[in-house]
C-alpha positions in Angstrom: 0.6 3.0 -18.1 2.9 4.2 -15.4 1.8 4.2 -11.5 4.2 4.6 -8.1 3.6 3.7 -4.8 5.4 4.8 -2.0 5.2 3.7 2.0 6.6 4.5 5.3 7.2 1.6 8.1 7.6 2.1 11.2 8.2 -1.5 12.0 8.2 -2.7 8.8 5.6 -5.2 8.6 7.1 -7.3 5.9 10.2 -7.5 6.7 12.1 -10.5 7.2 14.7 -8.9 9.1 12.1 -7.3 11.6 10.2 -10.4 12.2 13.3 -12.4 12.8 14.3 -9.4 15.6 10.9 -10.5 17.8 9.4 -6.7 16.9 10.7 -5.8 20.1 11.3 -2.2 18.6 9.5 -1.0 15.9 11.6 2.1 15.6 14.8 -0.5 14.8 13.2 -1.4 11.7 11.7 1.6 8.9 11.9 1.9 5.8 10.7 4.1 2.8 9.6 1.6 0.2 9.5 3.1 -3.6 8.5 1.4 -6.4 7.1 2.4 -9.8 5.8 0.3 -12.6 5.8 0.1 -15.8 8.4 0.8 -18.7 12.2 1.2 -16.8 10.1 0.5 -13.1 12.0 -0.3 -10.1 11.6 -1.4 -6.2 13.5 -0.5 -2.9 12.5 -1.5 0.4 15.6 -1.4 2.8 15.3 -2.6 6.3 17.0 0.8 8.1 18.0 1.2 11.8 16.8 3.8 14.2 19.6 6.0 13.7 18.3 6.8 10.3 14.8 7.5 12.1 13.8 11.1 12.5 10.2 12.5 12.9 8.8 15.5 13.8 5.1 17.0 13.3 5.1 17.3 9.7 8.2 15.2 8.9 8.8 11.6 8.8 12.3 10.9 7.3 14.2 7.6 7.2 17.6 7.8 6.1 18.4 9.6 2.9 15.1 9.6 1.7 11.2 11.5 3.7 8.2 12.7 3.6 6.6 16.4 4.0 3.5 17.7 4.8 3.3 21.3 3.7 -0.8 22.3 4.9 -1.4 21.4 1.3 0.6 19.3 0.0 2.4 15.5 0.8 5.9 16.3 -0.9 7.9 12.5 -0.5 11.6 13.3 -1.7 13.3 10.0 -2.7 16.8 8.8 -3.0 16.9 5.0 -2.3 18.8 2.1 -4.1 16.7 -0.4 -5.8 17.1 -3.9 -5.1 17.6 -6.6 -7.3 17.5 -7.7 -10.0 17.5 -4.2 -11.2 20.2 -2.1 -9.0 19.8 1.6 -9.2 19.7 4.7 -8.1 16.0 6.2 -7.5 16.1 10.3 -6.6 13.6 12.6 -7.7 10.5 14.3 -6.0 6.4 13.2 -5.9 3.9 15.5 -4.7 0.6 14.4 -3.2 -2.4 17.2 -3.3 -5.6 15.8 -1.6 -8.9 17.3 -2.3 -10.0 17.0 1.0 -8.7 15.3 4.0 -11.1 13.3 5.6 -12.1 12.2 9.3 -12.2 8.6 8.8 -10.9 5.6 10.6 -12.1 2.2 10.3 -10.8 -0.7 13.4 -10.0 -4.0 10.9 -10.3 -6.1 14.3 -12.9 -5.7 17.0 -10.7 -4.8 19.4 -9.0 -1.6 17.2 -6.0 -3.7 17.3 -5.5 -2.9 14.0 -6.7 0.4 12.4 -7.0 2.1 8.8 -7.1 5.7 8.3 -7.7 7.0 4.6 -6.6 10.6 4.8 -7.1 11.8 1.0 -9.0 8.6 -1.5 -9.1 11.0 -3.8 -6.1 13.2 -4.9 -3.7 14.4 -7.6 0.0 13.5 -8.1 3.2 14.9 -9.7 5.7 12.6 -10.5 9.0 14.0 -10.7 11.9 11.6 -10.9 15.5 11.5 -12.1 15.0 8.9 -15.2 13.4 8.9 -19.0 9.6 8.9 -18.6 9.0 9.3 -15.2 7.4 12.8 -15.3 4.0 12.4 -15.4 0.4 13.5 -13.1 -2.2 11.6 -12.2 -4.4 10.6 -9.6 -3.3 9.8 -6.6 -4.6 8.4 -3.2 -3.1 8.7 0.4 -4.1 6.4 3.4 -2.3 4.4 6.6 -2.4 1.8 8.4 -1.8 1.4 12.3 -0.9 -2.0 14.3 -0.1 -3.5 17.5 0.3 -7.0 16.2 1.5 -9.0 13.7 -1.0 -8.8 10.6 -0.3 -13.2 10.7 -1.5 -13.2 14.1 -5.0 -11.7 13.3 -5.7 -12.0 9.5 -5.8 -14.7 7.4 -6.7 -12.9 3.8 -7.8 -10.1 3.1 -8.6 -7.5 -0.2 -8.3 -4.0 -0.5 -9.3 -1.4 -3.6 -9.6 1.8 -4.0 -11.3 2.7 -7.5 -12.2 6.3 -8.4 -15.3 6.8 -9.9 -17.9 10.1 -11.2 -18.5 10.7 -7.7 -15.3 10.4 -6.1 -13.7 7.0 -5.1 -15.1 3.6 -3.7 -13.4 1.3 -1.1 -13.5 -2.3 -0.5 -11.7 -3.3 2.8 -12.9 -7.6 3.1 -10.8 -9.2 5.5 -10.8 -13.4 6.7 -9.6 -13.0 10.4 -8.0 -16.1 12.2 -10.9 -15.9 15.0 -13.5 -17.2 12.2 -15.1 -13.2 11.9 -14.8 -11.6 8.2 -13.9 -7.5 8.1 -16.9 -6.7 5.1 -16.5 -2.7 4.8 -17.2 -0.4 1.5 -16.9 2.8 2.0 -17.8 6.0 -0.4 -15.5 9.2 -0.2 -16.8 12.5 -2.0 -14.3 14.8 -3.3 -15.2 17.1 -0.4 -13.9 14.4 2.0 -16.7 13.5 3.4 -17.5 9.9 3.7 -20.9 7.1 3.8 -20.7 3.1 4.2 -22.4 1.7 1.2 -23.6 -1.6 0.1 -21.4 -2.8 -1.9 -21.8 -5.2 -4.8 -20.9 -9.2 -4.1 -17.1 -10.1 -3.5 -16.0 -11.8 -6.9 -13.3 -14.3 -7.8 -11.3 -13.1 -11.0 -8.0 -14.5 -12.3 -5.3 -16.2 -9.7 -1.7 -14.0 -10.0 1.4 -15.8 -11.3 1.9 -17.0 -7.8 -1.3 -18.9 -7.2 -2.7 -16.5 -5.3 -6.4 -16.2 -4.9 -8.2 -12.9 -5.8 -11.5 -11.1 -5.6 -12.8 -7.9 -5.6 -16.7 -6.5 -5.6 -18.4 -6.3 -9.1 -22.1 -5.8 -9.9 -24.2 -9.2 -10.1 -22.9 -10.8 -13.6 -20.2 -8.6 -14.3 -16.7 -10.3 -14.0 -13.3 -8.6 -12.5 -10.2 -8.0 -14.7 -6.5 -7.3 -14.4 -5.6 -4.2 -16.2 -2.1 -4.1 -15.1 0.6 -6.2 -13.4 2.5 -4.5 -10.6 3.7 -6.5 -7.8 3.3 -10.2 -8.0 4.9 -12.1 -5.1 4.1 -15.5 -3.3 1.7 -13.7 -0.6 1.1 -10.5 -2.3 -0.3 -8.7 -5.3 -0.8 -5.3 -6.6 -2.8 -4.5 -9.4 -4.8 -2.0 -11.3 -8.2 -4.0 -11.7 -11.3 -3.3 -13.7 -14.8 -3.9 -11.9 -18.5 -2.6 -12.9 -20.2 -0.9 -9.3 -23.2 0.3 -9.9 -23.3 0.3 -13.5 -20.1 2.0 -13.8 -17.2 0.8 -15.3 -14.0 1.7 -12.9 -10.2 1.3 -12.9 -8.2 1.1 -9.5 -5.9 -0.3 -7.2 -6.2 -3.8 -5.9 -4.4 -5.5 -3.1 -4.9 -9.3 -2.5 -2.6 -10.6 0.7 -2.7 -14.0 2.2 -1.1 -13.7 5.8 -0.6 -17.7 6.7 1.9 -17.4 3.5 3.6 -14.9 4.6 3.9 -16.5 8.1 6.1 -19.3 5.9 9.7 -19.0 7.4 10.5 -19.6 3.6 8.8 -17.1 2.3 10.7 -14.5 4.9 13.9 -16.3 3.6 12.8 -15.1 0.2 12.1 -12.0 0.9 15.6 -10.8 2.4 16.5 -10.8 -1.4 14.7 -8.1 -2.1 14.6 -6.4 1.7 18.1 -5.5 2.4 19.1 -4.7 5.9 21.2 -1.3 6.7 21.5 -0.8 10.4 23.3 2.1 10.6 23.0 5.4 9.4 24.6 8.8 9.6 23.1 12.0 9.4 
């Protein structure tokens, strides 16, 4: 099994390097973060000044790598380094086809600080890179997130998955925030785009990640959550394709389990700058 994921930052919100710079300027710190797992699979996520920032309606490109949107199509050309302990190059091309873009954005606090805006939960991909085995299609899904704070300063945990299903694709945002409120949100998305809140089967604990990290994920009363696939495993993060039963269906997805107060660990920052280089400048 072979999956990518790829995100822009503008402020990159786990960086070391921008939260040791106050986040004074957001713009100071982007990045386009590539990796792809699996058999040969690799990571980048360099910390890049704004001189390598340029946007414009349809274009957000940091450095040597961007991304396109055609009308149609999300075309993200890469050409990043990878960082350690595998150092590479990473070039090629993935394109992103929703069947629909839809009109939904969900506030994660109740003030809107903090905002998520899935643009296409269900969609196709071409994977087109420059090494053995990494051509491939699939299904794809293409959403954002949008913040005025630190995600430490309003969140403890929180869970996110996105499984597709007969109908279309589910999606479990459950959120611990530090004021003592929970974020409880699933969400159904037809192919067609449009979208329905839905009551969700219980939050359920399945297997802790290498790191010690708690998980959970909804599944249907005495049904029990598995890891399918490994993909990013670090002290305050994981990534993983999960299995869960909803509604009598058995479903495959993406599932992201973050724990904020870890990441808030000057240590765990420290850590991180291994694998977050820092490039200031940049030359068009």
């Amino acid at each position: 099994m072979r999956a990518v994921s790829i995100i822009g930052f503008i402020g990159s919100v786990f960086s070391p390097w921008y939260a040791w710079s106050g986040r004074s300027d957001p713009t100071n710190h982007c990045c386009i973060n590539v990796a792809t797992y699996g058999k040969g699979g690799r990571f980048a996520m360099t910390d890049r000044g704004s001189s390598a920032l340029r946007q414009s309606h349809d274009t957000l490109q940091v450095g040597p790598s961007s991304m396109t949107w055609t009308g149609k199509d999300l075309v993200i050309d890469i050409n990043e380094i990878s960082s350690l302990p595998l150092i590479s190059r990473m070039r090629g091309t993935i394109t992103l086809t929703p069947s629909a873009i839809t009109q939904v954005e969900l506030p994660l606090t109740l003030d809107g600080a903090h905002v998520w805006r899935p643009f296409a939960p269900t969609a196709r991909i071409n994977v087109d890179l420059e090494a053995d085995g990494w051509q491939f299609e699939g299904h794809g899904y293409f959403d954002s997130n949008f913040g005025t704070r630190p995600l430490e300063a309003d969140f403890n945990t929180w869970t996110w998955a996105r499984y597709p299903t007969a109908a279309g694709a589910t999606c479990f945002y459950d959120a611990k925030r530090t004021d003592g409120t929970t974020l409880d949100t699933a969400i159904s998305f037809a192919p067609d785009g449009t979208a329905a809140h839905v009551s969700g089967p219980p939050q359920t604990p399945f297997k802790r990640t290498l790191w010690g990290l708690p998980r959970d994920t909804r599944a249907d009363a005495g049904t029990t959550p598995r890891q399918v696939k490994a993909m990013l495993d670090a002290p305050f993060y994981s990534r993983s394709v999960v299995e869960t039963h909803i509604d009598g269906e058995i479903v495959q997805g993406v599932h992201e389990a973050l724990d904020l107060q870890r990441y808030a660990n000057p240590v765990i920052k420290s850590m991180l700058a291994a694998r977050v280089p820092r490039r200031g400048k940049w030359t068009f």
